[in-house]
PyMOL Python script that loads the backbone (N, CA, C, O; Angstrom):
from pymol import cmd

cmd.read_pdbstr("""\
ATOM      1  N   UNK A   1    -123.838 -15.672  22.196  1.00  0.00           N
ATOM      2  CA  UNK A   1    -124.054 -16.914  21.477  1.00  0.00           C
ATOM      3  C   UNK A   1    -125.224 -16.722  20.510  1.00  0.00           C
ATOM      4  O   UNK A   1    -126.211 -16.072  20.854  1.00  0.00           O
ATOM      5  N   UNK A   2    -125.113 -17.313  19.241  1.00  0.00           N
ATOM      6  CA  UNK A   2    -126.071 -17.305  18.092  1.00  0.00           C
ATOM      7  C   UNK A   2    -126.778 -18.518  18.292  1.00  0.00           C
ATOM      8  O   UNK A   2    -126.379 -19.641  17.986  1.00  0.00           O
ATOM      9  N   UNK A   3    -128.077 -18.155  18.935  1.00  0.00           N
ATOM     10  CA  UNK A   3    -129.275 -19.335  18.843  1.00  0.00           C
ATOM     11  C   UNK A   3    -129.793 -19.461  17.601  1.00  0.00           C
ATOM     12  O   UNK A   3    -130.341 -20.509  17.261  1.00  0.00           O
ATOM     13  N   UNK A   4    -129.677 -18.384  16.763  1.00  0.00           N
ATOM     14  CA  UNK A   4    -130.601 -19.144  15.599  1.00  0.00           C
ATOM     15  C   UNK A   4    -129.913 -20.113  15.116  1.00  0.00           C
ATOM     16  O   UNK A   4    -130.714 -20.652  14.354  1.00  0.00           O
ATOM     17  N   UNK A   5    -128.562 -20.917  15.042  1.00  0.00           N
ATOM     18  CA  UNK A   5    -127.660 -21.797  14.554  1.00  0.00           C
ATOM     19  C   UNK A   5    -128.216 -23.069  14.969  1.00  0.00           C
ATOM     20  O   UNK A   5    -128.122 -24.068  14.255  1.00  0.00           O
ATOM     21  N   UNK A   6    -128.938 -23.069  16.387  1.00  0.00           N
ATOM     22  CA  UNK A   6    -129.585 -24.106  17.220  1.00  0.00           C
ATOM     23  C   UNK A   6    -130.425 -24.367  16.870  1.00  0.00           C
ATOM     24  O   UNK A   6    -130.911 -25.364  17.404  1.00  0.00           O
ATOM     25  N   UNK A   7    -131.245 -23.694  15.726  1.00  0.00           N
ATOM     26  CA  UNK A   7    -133.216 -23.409  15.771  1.00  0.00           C
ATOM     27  C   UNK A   7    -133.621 -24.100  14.314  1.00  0.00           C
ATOM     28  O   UNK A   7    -133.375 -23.189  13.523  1.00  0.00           O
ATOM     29  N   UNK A   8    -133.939 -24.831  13.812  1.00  0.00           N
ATOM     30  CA  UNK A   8    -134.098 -25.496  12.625  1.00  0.00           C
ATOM     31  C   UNK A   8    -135.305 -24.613  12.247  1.00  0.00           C
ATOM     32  O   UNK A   8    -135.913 -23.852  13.000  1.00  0.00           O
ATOM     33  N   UNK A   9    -135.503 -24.820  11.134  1.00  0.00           N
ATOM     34  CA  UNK A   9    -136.357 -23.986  10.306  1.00  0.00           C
ATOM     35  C   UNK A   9    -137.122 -24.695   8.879  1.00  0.00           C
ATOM     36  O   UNK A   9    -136.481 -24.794   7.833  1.00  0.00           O
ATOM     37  N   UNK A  10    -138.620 -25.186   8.990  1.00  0.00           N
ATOM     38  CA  UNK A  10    -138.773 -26.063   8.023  1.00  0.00           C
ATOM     39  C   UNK A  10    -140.362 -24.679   7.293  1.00  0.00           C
ATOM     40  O   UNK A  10    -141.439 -24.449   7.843  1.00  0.00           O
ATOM     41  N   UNK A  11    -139.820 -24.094   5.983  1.00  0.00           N
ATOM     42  CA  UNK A  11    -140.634 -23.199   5.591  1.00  0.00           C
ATOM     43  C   UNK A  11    -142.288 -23.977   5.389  1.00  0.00           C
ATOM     44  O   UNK A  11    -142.502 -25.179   5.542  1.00  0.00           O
ATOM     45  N   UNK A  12    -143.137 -23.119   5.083  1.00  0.00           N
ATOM     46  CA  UNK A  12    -144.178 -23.602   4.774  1.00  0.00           C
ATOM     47  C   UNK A  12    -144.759 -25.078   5.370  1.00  0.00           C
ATOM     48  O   UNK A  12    -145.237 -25.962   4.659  1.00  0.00           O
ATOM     49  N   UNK A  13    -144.618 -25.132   6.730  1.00  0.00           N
ATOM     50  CA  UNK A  13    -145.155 -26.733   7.574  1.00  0.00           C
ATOM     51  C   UNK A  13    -145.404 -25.995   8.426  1.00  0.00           C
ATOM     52  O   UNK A  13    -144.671 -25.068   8.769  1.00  0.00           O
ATOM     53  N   UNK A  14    -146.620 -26.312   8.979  1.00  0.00           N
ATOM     54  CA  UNK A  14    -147.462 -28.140   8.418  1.00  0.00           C
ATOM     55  C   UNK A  14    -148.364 -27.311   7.399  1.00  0.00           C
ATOM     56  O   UNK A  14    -149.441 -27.833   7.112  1.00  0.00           O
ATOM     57  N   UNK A  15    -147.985 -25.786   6.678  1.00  0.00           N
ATOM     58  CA  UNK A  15    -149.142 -25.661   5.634  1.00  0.00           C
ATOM     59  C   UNK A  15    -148.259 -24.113   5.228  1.00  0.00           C
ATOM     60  O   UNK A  15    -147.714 -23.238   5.901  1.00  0.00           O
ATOM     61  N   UNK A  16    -148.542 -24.427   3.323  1.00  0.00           N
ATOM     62  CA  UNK A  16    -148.094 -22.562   3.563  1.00  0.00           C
ATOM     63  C   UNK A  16    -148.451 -21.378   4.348  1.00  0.00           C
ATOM     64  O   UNK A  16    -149.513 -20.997   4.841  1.00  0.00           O
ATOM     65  N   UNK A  17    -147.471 -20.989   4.328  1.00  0.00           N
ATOM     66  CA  UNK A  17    -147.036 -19.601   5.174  1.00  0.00           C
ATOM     67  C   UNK A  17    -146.833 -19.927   6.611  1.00  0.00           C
ATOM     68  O   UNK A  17    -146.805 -19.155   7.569  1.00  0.00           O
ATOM     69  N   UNK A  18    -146.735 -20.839   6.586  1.00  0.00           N
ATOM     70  CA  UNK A  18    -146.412 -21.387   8.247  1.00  0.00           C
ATOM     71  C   UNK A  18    -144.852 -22.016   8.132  1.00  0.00           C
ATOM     72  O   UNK A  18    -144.640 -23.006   7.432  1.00  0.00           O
ATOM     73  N   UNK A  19    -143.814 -21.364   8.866  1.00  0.00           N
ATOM     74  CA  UNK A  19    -142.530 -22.217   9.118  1.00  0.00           C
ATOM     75  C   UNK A  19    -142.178 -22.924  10.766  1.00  0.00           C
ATOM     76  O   UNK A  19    -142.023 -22.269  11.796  1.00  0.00           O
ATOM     77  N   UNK A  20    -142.128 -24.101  10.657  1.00  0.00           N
ATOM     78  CA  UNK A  20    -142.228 -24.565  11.704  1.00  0.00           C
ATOM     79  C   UNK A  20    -140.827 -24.320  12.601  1.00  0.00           C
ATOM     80  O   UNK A  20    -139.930 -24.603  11.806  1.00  0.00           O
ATOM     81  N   UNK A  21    -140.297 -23.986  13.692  1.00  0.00           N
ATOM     82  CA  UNK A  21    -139.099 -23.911  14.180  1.00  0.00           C
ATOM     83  C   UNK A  21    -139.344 -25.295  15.106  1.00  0.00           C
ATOM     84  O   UNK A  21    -140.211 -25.459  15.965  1.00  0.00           O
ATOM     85  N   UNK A  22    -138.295 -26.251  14.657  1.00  0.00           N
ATOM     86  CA  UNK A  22    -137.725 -27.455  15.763  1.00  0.00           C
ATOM     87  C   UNK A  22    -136.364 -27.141  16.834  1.00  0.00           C
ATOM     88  O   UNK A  22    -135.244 -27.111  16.324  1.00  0.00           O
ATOM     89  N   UNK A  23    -136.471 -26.981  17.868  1.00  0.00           N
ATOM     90  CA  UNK A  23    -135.736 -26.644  18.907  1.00  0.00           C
ATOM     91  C   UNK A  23    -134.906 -27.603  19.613  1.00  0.00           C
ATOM     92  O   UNK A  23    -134.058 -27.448  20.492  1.00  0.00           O
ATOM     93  N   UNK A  24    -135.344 -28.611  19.029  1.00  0.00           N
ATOM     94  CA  UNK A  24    -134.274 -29.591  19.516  1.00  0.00           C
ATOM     95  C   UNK A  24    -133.182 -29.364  19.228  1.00  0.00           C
ATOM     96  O   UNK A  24    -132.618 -29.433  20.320  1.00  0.00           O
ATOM     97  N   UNK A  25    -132.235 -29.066  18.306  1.00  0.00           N
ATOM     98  CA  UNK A  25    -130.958 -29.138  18.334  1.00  0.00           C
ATOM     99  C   UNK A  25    -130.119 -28.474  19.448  1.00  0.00           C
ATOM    100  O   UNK A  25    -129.028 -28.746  19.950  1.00  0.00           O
ATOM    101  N   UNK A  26    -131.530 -26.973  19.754  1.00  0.00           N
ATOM    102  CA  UNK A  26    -130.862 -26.002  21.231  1.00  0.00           C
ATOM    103  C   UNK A  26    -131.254 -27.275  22.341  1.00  0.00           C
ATOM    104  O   UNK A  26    -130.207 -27.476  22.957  1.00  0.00           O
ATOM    105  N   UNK A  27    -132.236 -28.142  22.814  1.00  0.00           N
ATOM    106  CA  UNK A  27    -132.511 -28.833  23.571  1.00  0.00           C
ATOM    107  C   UNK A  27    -131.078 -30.059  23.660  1.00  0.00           C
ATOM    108  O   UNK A  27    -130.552 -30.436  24.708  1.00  0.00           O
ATOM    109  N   UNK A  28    -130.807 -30.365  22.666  1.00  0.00           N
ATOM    110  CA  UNK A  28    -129.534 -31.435  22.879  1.00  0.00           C
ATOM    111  C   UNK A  28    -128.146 -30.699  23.092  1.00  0.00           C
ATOM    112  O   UNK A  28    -127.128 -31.325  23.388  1.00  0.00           O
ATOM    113  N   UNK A  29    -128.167 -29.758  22.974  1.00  0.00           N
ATOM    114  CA  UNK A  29    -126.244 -28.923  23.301  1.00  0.00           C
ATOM    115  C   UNK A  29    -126.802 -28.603  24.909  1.00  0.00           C
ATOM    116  O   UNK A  29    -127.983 -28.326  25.117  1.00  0.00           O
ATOM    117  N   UNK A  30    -125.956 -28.668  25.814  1.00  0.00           N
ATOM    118  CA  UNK A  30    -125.992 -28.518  26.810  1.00  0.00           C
ATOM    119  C   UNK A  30    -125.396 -27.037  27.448  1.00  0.00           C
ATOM    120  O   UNK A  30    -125.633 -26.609  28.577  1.00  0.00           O
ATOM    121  N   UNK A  31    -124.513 -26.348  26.341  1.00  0.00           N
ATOM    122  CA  UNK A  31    -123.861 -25.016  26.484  1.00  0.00           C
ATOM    123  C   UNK A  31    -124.762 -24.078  26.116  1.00  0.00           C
ATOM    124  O   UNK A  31    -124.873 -23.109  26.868  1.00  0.00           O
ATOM    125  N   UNK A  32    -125.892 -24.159  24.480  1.00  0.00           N
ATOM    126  CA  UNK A  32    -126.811 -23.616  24.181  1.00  0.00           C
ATOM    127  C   UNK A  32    -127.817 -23.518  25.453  1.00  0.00           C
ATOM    128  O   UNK A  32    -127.938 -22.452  26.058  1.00  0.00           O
ATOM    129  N   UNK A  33    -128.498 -24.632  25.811  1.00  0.00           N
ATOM    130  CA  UNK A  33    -129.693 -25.108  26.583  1.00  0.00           C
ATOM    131  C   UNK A  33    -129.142 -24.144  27.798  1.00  0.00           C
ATOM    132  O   UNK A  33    -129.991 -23.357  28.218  1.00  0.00           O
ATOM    133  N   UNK A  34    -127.955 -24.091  28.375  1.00  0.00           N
ATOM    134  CA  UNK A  34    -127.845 -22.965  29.595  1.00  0.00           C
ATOM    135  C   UNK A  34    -127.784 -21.405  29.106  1.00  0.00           C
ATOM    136  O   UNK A  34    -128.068 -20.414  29.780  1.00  0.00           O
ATOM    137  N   UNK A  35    -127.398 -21.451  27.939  1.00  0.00           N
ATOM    138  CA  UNK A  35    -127.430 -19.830  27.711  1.00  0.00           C
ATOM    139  C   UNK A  35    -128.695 -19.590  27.733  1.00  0.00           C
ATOM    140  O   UNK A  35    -129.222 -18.791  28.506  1.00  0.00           O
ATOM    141  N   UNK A  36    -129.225 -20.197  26.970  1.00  0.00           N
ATOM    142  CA  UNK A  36    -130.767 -19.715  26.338  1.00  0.00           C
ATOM    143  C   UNK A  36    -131.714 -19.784  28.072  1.00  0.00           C
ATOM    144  O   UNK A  36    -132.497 -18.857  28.282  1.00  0.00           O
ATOM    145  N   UNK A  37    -131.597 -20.626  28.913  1.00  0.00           N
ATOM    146  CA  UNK A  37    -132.339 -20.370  30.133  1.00  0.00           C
ATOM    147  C   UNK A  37    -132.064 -19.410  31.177  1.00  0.00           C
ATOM    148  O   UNK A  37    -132.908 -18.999  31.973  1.00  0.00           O
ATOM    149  N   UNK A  38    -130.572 -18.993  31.132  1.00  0.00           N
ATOM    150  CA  UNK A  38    -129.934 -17.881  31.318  1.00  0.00           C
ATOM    151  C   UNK A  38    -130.684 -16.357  30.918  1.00  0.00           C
ATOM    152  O   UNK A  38    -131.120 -15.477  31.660  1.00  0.00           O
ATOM    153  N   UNK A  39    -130.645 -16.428  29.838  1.00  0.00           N
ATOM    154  CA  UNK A  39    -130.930 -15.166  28.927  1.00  0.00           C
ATOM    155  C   UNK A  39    -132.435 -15.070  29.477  1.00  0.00           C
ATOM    156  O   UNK A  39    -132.760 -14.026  30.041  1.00  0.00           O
ATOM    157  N   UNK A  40    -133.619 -16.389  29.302  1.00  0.00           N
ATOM    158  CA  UNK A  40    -134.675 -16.390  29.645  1.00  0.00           C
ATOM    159  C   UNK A  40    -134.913 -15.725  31.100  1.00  0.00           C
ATOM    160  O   UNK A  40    -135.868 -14.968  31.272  1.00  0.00           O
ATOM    161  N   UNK A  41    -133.981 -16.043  32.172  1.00  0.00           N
ATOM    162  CA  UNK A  41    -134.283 -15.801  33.530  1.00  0.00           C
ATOM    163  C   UNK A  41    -133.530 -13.926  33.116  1.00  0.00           C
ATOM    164  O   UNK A  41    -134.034 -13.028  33.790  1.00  0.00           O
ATOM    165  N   UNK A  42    -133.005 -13.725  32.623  1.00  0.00           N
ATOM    166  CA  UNK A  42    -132.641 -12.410  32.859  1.00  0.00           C
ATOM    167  C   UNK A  42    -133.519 -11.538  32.494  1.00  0.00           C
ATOM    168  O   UNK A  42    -133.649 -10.459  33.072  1.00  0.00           O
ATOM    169  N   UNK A  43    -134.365 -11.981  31.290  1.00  0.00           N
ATOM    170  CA  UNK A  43    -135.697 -11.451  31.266  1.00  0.00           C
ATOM    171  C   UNK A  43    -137.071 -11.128  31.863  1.00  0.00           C
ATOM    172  O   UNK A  43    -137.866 -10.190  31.802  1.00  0.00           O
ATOM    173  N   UNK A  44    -136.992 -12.429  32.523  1.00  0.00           N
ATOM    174  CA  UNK A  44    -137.918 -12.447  33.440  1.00  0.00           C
ATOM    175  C   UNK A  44    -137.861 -12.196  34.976  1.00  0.00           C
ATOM    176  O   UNK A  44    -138.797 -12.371  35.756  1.00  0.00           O
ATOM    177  N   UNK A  45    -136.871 -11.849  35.217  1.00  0.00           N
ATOM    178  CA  UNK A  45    -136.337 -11.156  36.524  1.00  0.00           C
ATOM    179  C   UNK A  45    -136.342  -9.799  36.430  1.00  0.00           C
ATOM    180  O   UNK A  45    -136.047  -9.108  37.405  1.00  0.00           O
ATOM    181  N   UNK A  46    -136.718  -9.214  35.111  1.00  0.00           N
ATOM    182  CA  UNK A  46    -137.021  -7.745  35.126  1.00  0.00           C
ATOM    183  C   UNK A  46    -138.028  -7.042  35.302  1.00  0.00           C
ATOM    184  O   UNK A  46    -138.178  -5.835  35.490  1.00  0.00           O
ATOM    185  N   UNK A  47    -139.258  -8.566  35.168  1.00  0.00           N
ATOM    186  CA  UNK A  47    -140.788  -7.643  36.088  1.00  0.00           C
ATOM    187  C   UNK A  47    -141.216  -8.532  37.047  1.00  0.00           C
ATOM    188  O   UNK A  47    -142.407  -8.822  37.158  1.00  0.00           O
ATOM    189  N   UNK A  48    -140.259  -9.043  37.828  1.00  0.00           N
ATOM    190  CA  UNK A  48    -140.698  -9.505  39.142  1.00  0.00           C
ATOM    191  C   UNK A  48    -141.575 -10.255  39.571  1.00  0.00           C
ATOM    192  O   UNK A  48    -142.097 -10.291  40.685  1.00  0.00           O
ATOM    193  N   UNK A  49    -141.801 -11.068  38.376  1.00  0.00           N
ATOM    194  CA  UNK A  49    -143.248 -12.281  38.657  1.00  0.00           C
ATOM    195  C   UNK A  49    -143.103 -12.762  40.093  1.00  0.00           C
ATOM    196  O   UNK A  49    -142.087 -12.609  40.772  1.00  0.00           O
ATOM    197  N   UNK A  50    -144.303 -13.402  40.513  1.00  0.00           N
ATOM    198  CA  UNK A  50    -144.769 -13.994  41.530  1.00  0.00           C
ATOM    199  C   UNK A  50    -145.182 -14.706  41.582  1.00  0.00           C
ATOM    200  O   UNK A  50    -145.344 -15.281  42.658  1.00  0.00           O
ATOM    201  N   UNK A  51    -145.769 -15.283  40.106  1.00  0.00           N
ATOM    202  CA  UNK A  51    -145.821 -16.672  39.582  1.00  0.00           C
ATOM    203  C   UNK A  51    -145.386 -16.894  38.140  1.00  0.00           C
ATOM    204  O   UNK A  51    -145.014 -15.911  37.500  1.00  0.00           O
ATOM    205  N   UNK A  52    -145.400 -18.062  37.590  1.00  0.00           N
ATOM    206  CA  UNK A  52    -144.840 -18.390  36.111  1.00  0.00           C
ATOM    207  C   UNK A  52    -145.454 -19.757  36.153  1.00  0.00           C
ATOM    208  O   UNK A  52    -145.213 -20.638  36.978  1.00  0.00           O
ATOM    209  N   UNK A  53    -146.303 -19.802  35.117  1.00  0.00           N
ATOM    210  CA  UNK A  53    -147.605 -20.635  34.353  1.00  0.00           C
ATOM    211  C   UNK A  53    -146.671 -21.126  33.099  1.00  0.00           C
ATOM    212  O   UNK A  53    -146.266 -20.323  32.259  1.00  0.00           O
ATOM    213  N   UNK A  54    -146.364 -22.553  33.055  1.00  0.00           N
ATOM    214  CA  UNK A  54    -145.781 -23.468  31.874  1.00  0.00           C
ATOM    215  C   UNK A  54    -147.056 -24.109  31.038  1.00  0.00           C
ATOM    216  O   UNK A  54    -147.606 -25.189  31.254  1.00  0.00           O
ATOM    217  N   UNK A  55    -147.430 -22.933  29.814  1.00  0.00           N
ATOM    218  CA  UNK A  55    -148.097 -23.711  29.155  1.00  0.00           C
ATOM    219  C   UNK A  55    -147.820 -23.998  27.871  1.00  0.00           C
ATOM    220  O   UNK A  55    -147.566 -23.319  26.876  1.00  0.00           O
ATOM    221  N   UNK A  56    -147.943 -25.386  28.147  1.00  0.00           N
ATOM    222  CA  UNK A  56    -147.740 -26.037  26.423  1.00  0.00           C
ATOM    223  C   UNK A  56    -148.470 -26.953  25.889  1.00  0.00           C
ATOM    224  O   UNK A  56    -149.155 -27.889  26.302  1.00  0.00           O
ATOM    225  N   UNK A  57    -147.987 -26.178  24.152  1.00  0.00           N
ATOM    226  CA  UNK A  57    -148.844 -26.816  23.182  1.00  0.00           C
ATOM    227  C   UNK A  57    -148.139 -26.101  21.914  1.00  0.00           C
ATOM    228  O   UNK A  57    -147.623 -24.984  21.852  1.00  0.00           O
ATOM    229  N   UNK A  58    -148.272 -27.038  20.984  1.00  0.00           N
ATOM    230  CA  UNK A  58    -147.644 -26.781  19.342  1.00  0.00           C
ATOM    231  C   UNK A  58    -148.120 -25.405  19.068  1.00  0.00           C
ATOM    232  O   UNK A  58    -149.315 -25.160  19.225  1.00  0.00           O
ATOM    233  N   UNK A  59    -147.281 -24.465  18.666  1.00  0.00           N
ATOM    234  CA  UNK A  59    -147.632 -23.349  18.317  1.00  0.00           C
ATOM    235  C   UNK A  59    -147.439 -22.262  19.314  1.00  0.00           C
ATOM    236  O   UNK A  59    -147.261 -21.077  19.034  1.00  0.00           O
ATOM    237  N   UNK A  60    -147.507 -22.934  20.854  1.00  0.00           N
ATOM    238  CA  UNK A  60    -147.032 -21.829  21.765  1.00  0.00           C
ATOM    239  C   UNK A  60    -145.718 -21.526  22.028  1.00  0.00           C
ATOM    240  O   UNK A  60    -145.513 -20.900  23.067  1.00  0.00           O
ATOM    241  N   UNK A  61    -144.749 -21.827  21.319  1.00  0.00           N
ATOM    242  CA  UNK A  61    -142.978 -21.683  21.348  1.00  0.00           C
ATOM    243  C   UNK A  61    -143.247 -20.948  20.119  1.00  0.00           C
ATOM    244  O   UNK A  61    -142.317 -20.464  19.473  1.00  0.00           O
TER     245      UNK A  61
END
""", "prot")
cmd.dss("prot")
cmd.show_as("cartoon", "prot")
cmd.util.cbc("prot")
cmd.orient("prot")
């Protein structure tokens, strides 16, 4: 599946040379939203964490 189709793309915001990616459109498909957490866990099942730290904030996606 092609996520970038999901991934909006607004160039130069909130300032040049900065393009902002909005993820909502992958957040509202429900077929996207499982691949993409899919794909995520297959990644991260390859070094065996023992913990996983959710941190957020604009700029950390």
């Amino acid at each position: 599946m092609d996520l970038e189709r999901f991934i909006g793309v607004t160039p130069d915001f909130p300032k040049k040379g900065i393009s902002f990616k909005d993820i909502s459109p992958l957040l509202r498909n429900p077929e996207a939203f499982h691949y993409c957490i899919q794909e995520l866990k297959k990644l991260a099942e390859e070094f065996k964490p023992t913990v996983i730290v959710g941190a957020e904030s604009r700029g950390f996606l």
